[in-house]
C-alpha positions as a printed NumPy array, in Angstrom:
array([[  0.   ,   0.   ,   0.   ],
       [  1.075,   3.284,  -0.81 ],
       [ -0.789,   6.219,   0.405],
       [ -1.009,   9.775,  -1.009],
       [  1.129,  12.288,   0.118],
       [ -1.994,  14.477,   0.888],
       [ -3.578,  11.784,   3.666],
       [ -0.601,  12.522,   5.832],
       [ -0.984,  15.878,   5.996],
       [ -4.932,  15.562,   6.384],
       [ -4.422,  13.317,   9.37 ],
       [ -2.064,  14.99 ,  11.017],
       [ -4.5  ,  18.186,  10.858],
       [ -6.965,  15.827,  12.716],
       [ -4.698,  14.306,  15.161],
       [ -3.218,  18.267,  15.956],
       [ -6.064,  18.904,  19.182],
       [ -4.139,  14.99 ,  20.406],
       [ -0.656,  16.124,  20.375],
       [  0.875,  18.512,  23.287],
       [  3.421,  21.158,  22.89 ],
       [  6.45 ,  18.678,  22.496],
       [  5.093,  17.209,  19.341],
       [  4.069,  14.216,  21.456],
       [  1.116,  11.923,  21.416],
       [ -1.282,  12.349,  24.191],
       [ -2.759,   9.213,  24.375],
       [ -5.987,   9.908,  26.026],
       [ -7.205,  12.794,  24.084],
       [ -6.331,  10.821,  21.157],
       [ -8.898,   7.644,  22.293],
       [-11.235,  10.64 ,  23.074],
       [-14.34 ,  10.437,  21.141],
       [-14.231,  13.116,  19.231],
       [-11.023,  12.788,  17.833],
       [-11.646,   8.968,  17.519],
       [-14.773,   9.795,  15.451],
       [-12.716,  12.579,  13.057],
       [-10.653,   9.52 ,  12.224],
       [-13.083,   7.029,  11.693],
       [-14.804,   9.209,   9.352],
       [-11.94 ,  10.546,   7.439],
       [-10.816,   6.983,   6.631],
       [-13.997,   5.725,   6.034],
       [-14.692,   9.202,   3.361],
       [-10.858,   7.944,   1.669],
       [-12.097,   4.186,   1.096],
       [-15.053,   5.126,  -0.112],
       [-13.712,   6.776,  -2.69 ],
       [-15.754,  10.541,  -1.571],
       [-13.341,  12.212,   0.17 ],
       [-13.914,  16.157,  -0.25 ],
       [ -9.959,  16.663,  -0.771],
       [ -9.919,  14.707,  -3.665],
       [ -7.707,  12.028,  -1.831],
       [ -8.092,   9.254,  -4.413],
       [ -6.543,   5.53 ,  -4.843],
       [ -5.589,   3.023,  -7.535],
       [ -6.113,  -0.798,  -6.595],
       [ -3.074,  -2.366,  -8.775],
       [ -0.995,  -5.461,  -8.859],
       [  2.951,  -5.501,  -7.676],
       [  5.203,  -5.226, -10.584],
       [  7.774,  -8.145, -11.153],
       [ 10.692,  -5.883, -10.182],
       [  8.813,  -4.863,  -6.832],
       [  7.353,  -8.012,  -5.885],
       [ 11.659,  -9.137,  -6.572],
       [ 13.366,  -5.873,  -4.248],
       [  9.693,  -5.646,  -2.15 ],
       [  9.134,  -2.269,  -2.771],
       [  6.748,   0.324,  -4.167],
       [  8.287,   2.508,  -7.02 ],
       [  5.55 ,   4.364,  -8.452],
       [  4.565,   8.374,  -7.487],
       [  1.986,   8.342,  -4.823],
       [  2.274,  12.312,  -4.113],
       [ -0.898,  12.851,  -6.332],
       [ -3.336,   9.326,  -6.002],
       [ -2.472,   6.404,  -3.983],
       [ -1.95 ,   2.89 ,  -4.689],
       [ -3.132,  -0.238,  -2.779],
       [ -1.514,  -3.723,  -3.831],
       [ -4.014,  -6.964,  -4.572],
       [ -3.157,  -9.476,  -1.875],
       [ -2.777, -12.461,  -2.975],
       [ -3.929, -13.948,   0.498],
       [ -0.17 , -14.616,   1.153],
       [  0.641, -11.836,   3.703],
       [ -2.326, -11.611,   6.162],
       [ -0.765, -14.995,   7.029],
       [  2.978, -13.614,   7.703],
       [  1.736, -12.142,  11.192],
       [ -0.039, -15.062,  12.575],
       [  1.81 , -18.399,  14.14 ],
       [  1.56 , -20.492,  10.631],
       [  4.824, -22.   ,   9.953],
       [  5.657, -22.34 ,  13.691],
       [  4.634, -25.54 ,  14.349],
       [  7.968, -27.   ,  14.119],
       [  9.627, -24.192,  16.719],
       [  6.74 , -24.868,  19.262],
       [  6.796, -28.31 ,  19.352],
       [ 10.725, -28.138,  19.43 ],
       [ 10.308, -25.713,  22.411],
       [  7.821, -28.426,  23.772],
       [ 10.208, -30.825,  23.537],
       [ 13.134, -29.1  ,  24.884],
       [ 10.709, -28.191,  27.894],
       [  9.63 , -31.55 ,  28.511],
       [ 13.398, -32.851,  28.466],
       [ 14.36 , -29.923,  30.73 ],
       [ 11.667, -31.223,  33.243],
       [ 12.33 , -34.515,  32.829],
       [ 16.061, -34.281,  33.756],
       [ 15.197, -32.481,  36.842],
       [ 12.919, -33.837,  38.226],
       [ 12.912, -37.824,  36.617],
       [  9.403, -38.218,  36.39 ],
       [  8.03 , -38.485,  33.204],
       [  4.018, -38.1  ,  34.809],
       [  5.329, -34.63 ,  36.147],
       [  7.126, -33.588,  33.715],
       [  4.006, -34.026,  30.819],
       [  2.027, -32.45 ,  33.444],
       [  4.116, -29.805,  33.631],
       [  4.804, -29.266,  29.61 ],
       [  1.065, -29.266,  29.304],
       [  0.164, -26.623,  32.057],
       [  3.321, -24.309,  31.305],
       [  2.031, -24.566,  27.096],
       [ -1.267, -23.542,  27.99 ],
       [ -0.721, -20.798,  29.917],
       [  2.149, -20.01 ,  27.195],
       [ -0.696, -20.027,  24.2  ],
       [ -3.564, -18.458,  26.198],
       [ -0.408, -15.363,  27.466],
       [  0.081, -15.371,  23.012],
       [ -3.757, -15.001,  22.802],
       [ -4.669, -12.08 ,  24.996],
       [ -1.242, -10.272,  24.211],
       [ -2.057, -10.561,  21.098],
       [ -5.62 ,  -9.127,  20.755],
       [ -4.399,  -6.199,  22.895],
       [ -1.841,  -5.969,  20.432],
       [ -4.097,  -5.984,  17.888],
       [ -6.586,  -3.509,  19.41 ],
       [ -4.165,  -0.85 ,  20.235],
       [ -2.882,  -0.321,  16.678],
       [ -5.905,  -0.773,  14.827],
       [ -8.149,   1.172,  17.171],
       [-10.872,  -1.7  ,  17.393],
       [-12.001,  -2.557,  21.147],
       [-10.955,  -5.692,  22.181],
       [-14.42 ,  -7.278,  22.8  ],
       [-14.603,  -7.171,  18.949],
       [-11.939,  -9.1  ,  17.799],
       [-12.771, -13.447,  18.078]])
């Protein structure tokens, strides 16, 4: 994705009343309402396509050459450009692929017990309690995660 050069500007004009005298983010006036709405609505007016400042976007496919270096080379200072996913990336940020490494870590934590403690009842016990409580920490990290930088509450996401 490549956005205009003229969203910046119009959300920094929106997020001015959030930032103090340092240039800093204040947090809680930015979550305010008000501000939260001004957002909302400004991104929803630049998807839609009827944005009063004429923000506008192409929806193209990567090049060869910057699918090859992962970039974007084309001018975005007057319309922006937004890539077709191939379905490929959303799955880059979640824990497919990782199977190996977790049941590796497993493993390793079962052995770890196991050579303490030479009980293999305990130590299974043990691997099983310590995973769960590993995966459910990855869960609700996570979806705070995931709510703080898109802005979506938390009792939203599944």
């Amino acid at each position: 994705m490549a956005l205009p050069s003229g969203l910046y500007s119009s959300l920094e004009r929106l997020l001015a009343p959030a930032r103090n005298t340092s240039g800093a983010m204040n947090m809680s006036s930015f979550l305010s309402h008000e501000t939260g709405q001004a957002v909302n609505r400004f991104l929803i007016g630049f998807i839609s396509r009827d944005h009063p400042n004429g923000l506008h976007y192409r929806i193209v496919r990567r090049k060869p050459l910057e699918n090859i270096l992962d970039g974007e080379f084309d001018d975005t200072s007057s319309e922006g450009l937004f890539y077709i996913d191939d379905g490929n990336s959303f799955g880059d940020v979640l824990f497919y692929g990782n199977e190996l490494s977790l049941f590796i870590f497993d493993t390793l934590l079962f052995a770890l017990i196991n050579h303490l403690s030479n009980s293999l009842i305990l130590s299974g016990v043990l691997t099983w309690a310590f995973t769960t409580i590993l995966a459910e920490l990855r869960c609700d990290f996570g979806k705070k995660n995931l709510a703080k930088k898109t802005l979506i509450d938390e009792r939203f996401l599944i």
